[in-house]
C-alpha positions in Angstrom: 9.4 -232.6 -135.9 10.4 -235.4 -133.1 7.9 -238.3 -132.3 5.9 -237.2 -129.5 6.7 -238.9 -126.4 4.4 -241.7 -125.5 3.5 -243.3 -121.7 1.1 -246.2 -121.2 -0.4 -245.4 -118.2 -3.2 -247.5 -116.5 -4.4 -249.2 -120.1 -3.9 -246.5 -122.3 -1.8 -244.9 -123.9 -0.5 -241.0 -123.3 0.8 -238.8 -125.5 2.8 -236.2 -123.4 2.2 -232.2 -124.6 5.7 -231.1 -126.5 7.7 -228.6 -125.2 7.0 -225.2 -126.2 5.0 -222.6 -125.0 0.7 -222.1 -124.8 -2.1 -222.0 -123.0 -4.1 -221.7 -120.7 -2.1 -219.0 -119.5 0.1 -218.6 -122.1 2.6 -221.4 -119.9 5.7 -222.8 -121.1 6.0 -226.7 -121.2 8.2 -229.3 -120.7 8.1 -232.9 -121.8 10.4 -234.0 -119.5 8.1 -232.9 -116.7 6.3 -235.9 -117.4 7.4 -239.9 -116.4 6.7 -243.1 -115.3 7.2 -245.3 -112.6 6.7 -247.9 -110.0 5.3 -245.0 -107.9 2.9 -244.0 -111.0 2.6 -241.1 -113.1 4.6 -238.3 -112.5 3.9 -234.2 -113.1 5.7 -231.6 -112.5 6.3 -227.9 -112.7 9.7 -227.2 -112.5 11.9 -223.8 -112.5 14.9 -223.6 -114.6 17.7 -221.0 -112.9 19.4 -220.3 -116.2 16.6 -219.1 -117.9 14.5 -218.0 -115.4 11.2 -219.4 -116.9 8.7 -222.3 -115.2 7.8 -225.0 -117.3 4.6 -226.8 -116.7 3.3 -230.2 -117.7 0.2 -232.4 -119.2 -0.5 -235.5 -120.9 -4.1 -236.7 -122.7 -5.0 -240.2 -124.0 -4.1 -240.9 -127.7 -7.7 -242.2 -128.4 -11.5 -240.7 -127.2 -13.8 -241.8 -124.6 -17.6 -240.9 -124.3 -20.0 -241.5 -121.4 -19.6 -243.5 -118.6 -17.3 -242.8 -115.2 -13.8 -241.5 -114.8 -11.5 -241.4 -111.5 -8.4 -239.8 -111.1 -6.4 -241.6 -108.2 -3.9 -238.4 -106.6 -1.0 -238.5 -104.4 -0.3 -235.2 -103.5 -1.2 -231.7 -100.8 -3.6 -230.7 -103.2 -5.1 -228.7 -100.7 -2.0 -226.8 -99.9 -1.0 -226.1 -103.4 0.8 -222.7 -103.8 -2.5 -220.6 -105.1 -0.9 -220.3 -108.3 -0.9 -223.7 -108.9 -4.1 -225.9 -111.1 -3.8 -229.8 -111.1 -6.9 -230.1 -113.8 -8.3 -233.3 -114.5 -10.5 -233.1 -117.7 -11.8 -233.7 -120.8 -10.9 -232.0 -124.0 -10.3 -231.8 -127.4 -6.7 -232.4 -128.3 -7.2 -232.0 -131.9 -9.9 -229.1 -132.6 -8.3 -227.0 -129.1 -11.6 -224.7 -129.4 -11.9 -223.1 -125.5 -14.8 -223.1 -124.2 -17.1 -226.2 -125.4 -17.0 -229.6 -125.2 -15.2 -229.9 -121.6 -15.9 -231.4 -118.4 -13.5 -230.0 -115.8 -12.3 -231.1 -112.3 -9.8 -228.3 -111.6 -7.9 -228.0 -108.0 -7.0 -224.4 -107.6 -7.2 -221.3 -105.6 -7.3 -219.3 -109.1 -4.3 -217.2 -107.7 -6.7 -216.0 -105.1 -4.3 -216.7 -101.5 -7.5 -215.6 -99.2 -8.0 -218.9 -96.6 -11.7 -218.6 -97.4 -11.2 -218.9 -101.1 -12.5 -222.1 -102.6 -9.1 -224.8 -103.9 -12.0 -227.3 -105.8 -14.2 -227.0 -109.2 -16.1 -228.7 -111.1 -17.0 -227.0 -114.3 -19.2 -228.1 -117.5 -18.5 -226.0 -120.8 -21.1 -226.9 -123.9 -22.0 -228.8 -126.5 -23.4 -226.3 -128.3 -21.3 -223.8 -130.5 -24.1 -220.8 -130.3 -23.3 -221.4 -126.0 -19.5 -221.0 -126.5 -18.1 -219.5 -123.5 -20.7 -220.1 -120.9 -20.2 -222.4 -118.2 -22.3 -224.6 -115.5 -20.7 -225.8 -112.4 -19.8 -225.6 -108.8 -16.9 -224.6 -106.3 -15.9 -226.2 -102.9 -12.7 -225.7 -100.4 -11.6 -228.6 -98.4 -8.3 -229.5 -96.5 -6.8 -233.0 -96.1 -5.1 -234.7 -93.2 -2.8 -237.1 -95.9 -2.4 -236.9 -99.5 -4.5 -239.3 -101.3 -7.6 -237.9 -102.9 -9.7 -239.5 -105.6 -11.7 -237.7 -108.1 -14.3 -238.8 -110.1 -17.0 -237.6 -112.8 -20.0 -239.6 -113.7 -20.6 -238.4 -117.4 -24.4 -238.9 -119.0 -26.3 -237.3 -122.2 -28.0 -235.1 -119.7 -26.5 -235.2 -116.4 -22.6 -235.0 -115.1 -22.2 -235.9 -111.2 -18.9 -235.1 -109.6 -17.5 -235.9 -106.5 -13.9 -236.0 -104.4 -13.5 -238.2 -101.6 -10.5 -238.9 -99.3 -8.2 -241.9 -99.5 -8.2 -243.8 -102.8 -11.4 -246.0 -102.9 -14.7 -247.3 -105.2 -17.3 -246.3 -103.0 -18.7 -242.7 -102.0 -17.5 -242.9 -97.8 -15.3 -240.0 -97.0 -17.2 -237.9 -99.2 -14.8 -234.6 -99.5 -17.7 -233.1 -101.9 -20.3 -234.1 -104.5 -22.1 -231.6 -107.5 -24.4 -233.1 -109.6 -25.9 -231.0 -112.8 -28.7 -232.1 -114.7 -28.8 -229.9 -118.5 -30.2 -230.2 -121.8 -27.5 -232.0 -123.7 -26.7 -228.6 -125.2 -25.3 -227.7 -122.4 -23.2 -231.1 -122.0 -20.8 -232.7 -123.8 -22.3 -235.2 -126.2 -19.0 -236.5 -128.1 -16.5 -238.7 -127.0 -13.3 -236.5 -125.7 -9.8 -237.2 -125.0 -8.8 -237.4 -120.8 -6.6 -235.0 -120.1 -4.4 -234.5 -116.7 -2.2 -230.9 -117.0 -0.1 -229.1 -114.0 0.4 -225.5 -114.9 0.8 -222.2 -113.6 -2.3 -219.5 -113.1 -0.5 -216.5 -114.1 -2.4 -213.2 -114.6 -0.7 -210.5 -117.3 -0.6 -207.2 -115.1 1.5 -209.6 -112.2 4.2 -211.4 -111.9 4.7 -214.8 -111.2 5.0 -214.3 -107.2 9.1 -214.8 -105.9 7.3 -217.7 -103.2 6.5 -220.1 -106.1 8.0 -223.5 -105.7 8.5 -226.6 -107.7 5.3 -228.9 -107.5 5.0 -233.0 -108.7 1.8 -234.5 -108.4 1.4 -238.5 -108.7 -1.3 -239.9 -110.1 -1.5 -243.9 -109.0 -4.3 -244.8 -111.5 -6.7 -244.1 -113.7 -10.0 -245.9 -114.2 -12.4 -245.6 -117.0 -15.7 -247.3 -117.0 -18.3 -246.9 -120.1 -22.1 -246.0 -119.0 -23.8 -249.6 -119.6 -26.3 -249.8 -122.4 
């Protein structure tokens, strides 16, 4: 088996997802979806005419951070992403993969739903707990922008997680685009250090096809920023 491919990104280090195919969705992947340059870090979902088959992207941090406050810095339309299409910026277990716990999630997405009233934002908490597997706390919001620089951010505690999405790229909390804050018993939050991860995929559904208006998608993400919860 090859090395996998490695990017340091904003003062970690990456390790971009192999090629091959897997969920969520049951998505094929491509490592070369995934790069780096002066204009950041680079994702894409790309459609490959000889085969036929989409190839989506992710990358997660080699090591595991715990509480404290994450942001996501985005350049692109999220807000007019094809319905199919899920930029999720998360945390998550890269080595046990079990679904459903352990998982903070700030997912941009229509959920393959193309009504205008249908929500494109979530924030979604999975459990600590193993006994909870499966269930789920959270909120949904819809929101359109006039450029294409959003930041996203997640403030992560023992009992509480506060999200919120603003315009622009920025520290402070103007341009609010929205804000859900959850306060649980840390059964119902994540209580171990996770890995960050960043994925671009596809929202397919088994009984339908992927639909023939689907188009190739890059997202850039201009920085990351990770600041542990002071002691």
């Amino acid at each position: 088996m090859a090395d996998p491919k490695i990017i340091n990104f904003s003062g970690y280090k990456w390790e971009v997802r192999p090629s091959g195919r897997g969920g969520p969705r049951d998505n094929n992947w491509s490592d070369d979806n995934v790069w780096l340059d002066e204009a950041g870090l680079h994702l894409k979902i790309t459609h490959d005419r000889e085969d036929g088959k989409w190839y989506c992207s992710e990358i997660y941090t080699t090591t595991s951070l715990g509480f404290g406050r994450y942001q996501f810095f985005v350049d692109a339309p999220v807000d007019r992403f094809h319905p199919y299409i899920v930029l999720g910026l998360f945390n998550y277990s890269s080595t046990t993969k079990e679904d459903g716990l352990n998982e903070i999630d700030i997912e941009l997405t229509k959920w393959g739903n193309a009504a205008k009233e249908s929500s494109n934002g979530h924030y979604t908490i999975y459990p600590s707990d193993p006994a909870l597997k499966g269930t789920s706390a959270g909120g949904n919001y819809s929101f359109s922008l006039d450029g294409t620089y959003t930041t996203h951010r997640f403030n992560w505690k023992s009992d509480e997680v506060a999200f919120q999405s603003l315009h622009g790229h920025r520290q402070d909390d103007d341009n609010q685009i929205a804000a859900f804050t959850l306060n649980l018993s840390r059964d119902r939050i994540p209580q171990k250090a996770l890995p960050v991860h960043i994925n671009l995929w596809i929202c397919k559904h088994d009984d339908r096809p992927i639909p023939d208006n689907l188009q190739e998608v890059e997202v850039i993400i201009k920085a990351f920023q990770y600041k542990p919860l002071s002691t």
